[in-house]
N, C-alpha and C positions, 0 to 999 in steps of 0.2 A: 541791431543787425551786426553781426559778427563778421569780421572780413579774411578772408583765406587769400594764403598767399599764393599768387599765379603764378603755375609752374612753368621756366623758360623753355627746358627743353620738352616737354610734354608737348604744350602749344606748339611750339615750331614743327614738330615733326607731322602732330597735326595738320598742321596749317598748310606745309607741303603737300599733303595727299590730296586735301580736299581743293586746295588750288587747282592741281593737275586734273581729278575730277570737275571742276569748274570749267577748265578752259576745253574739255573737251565735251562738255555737256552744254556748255554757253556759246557752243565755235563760231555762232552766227553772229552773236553779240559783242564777243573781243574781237573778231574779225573787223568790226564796225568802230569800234574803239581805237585800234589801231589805224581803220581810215579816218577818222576822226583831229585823230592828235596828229597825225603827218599831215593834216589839210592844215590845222591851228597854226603846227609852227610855220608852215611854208606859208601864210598869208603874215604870218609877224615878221617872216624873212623881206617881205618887200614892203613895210613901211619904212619909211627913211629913218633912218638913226638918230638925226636933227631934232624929229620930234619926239623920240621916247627919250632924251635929254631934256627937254625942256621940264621945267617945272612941273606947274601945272597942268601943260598937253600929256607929261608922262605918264602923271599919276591919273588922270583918267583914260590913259589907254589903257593901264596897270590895268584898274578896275573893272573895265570895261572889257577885257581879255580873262579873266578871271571871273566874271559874269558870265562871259558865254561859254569859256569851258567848264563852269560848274552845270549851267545848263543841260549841255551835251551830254555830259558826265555823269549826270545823276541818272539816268534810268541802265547804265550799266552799274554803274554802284550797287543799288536796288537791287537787281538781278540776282548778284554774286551773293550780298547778303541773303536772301529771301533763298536761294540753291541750297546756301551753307547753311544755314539757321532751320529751314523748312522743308526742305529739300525740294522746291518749288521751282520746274526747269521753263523757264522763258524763250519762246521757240523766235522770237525776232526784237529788233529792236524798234523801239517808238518813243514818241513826245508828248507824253499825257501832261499838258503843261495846266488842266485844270484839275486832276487829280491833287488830293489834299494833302497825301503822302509825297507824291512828288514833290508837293509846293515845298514843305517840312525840310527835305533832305535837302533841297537845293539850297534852302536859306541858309543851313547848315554847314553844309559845303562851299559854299561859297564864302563865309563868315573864318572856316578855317584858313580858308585859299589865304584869304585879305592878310591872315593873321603870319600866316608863315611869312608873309613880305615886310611887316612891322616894325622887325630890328632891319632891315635894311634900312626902310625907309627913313629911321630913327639916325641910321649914320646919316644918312645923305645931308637930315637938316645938322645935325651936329658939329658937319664937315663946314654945312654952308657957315654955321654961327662961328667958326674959325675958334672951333673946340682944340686944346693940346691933344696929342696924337694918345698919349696914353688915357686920359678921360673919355675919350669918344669909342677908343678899344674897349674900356671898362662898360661903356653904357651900353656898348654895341652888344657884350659877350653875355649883360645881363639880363640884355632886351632879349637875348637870343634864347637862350636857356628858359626862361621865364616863358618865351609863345612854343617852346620842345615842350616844355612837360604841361602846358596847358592844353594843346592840342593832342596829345596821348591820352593824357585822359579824359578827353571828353571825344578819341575815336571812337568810344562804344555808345555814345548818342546815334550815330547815324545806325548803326542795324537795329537799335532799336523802333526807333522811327521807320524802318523799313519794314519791319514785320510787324507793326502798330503792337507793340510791347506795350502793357501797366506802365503808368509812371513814366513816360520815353522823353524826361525830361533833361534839361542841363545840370539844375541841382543834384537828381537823380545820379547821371551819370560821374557828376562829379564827386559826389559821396561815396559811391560804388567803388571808386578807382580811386579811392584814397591811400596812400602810402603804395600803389602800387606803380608810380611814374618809372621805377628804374627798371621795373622788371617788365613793364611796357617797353622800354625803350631797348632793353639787351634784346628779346626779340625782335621790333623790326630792325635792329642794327645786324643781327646776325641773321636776320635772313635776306635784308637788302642790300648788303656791303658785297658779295658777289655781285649783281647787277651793275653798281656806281663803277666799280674796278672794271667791269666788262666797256663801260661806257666814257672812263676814260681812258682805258686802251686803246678804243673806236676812234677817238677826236688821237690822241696820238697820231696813232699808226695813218692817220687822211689827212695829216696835218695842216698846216696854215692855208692850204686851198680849198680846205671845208667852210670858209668863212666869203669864199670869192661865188656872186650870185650866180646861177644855170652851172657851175662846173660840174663833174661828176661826179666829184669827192661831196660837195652841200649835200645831190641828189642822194648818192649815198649816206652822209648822215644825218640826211630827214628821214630816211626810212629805217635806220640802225633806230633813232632816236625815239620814232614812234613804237618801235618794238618795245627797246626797252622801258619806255614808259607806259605801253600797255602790262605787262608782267608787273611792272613796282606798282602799279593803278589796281591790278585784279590781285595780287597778291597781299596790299594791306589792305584790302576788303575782304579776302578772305582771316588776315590775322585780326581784323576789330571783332568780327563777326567772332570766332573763337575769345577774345577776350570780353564781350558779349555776354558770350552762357556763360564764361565763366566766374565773373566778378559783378555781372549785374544780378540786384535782387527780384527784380522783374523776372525773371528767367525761371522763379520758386513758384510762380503765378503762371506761368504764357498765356495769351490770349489764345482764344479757339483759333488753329488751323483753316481758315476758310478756303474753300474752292475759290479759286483765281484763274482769271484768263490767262493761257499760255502767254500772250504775248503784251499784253497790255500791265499783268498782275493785278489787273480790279478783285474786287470779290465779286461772288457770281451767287451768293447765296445771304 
């Protein structure tokens, strides 16, 4: 298998269009995404802060909020891939939680969630073992770097898995996306670094009374924050999917196109 290199600005601009066609073809389903993710955080807003300090109570709330947002999460995932990849429009949202595919992406997504929390959680014990300030940076920045480029490339597992691709494996995908981690990452860098800047202007500009519970400033940025996390949520689902056809070998194969329920995505045939 010969590997091509993925082009940045190509994909991005891509990735823009079929975004916007996403979000206006899917409106039902980001619509639901975004009440979704403003329910999430507004119920992490009133556990005590006591307990996501605590050791142990933390890290399985950690888990345990990471569980159910991947849950919620995976059938708009699905969605957006399945639009962009098949052009397959999903007229509502649902919880196929015994579909096989769902099962797939959730465990998937949720495996990444865990992962991007990893180097933190990696300071925390390092901090607790009373590590020097520069070894625990070191291990922090290596932890950190090491779950970026592992979780890049293995973003093209989940559309694959979503449109039951040949091969829609991890080794698969990690083969696939070999030597291509920077040029995965200059895309979503440049097309998510508008958003991060839009979101901390947000916390700026609503300052320290964004933090104080019922004010109006929180109420407002639980709703900025949903937004903007709906958009970073549909928009690297739309760039894995693009990085998908383009670097996975599966994609030289596809699987037959089947008739799918609008809103479910089963096959129907």
């Amino acid at each position: 298998m010969t590997h091509q290199r993925l082009p940045i600005m190509r994909t991005l601009a891509l990735a823009y269009r079929d975004w916007r066609r996403a979000v206006l073809a899917l409106r039902m389903i980001v619509a639901g995404a975004f009440l979704i993710l403003v329910a999430l955080d507004a119920v992490a807003e009133f556990v005590p802060q006591s307990l996501w300090g605590q050791n142990l109570t933390g890290q399985a709330l950690d888990l345990a909020d990471d569980a159910i947002w991947a849950m919620l999460i995976t059938p708009i995932v699905v969605a957006v891939h399945r639009f962009v990849i098949q052009d397959v429009v999903a007229l509502g949202y649902t919880l196929p939680l015994g579909d096989p595919v769902y099962q797939k992406v959730f465990a998937w997504l949720f495996a990444l969630k865990v992962l991007s929390g990893l180097p933190f959680d990696l300071l925390g014990v390092m901090q607790m073992l009373g590590w020097p300030l520069w070894a625990s940076t070191l291990g922090f920045a290596v932890a950190l770097v090491a779950a970026i480029g592992l979780s890049l490339r293995l973003a093209i597992l989940l559309p694959a898995l979503a449109v039951q691709a040949p091969a829609a494996t991890a080794s698969h995908a990690l083969a696939d996306s070999k030597g291509q981690a920077s040029r995965l990452f200059a895309i979503f860098f440049l097309a998510l670094i508008p958003w991060v800047a839009v979101s901390v202007g947000d916390i700026v500009l609503l300052g320290r009374r964004i933090e104080v519970a019922g004010s109006p400033q929180m109420m407002i940025g639980l709703l900025m924050g949903g937004l903007l996390q709906t958009i970073v949520l549909t928009l690297s689902a739309v760039i894995a999917s693009h990085a998908f056809r383009a670097l996975a070998a599966a994609v030289n194969r596809p699987p037959k196109l089947a008739l799918v329920h609008p809103i479910s995505g089963r096959p129907l045939n």
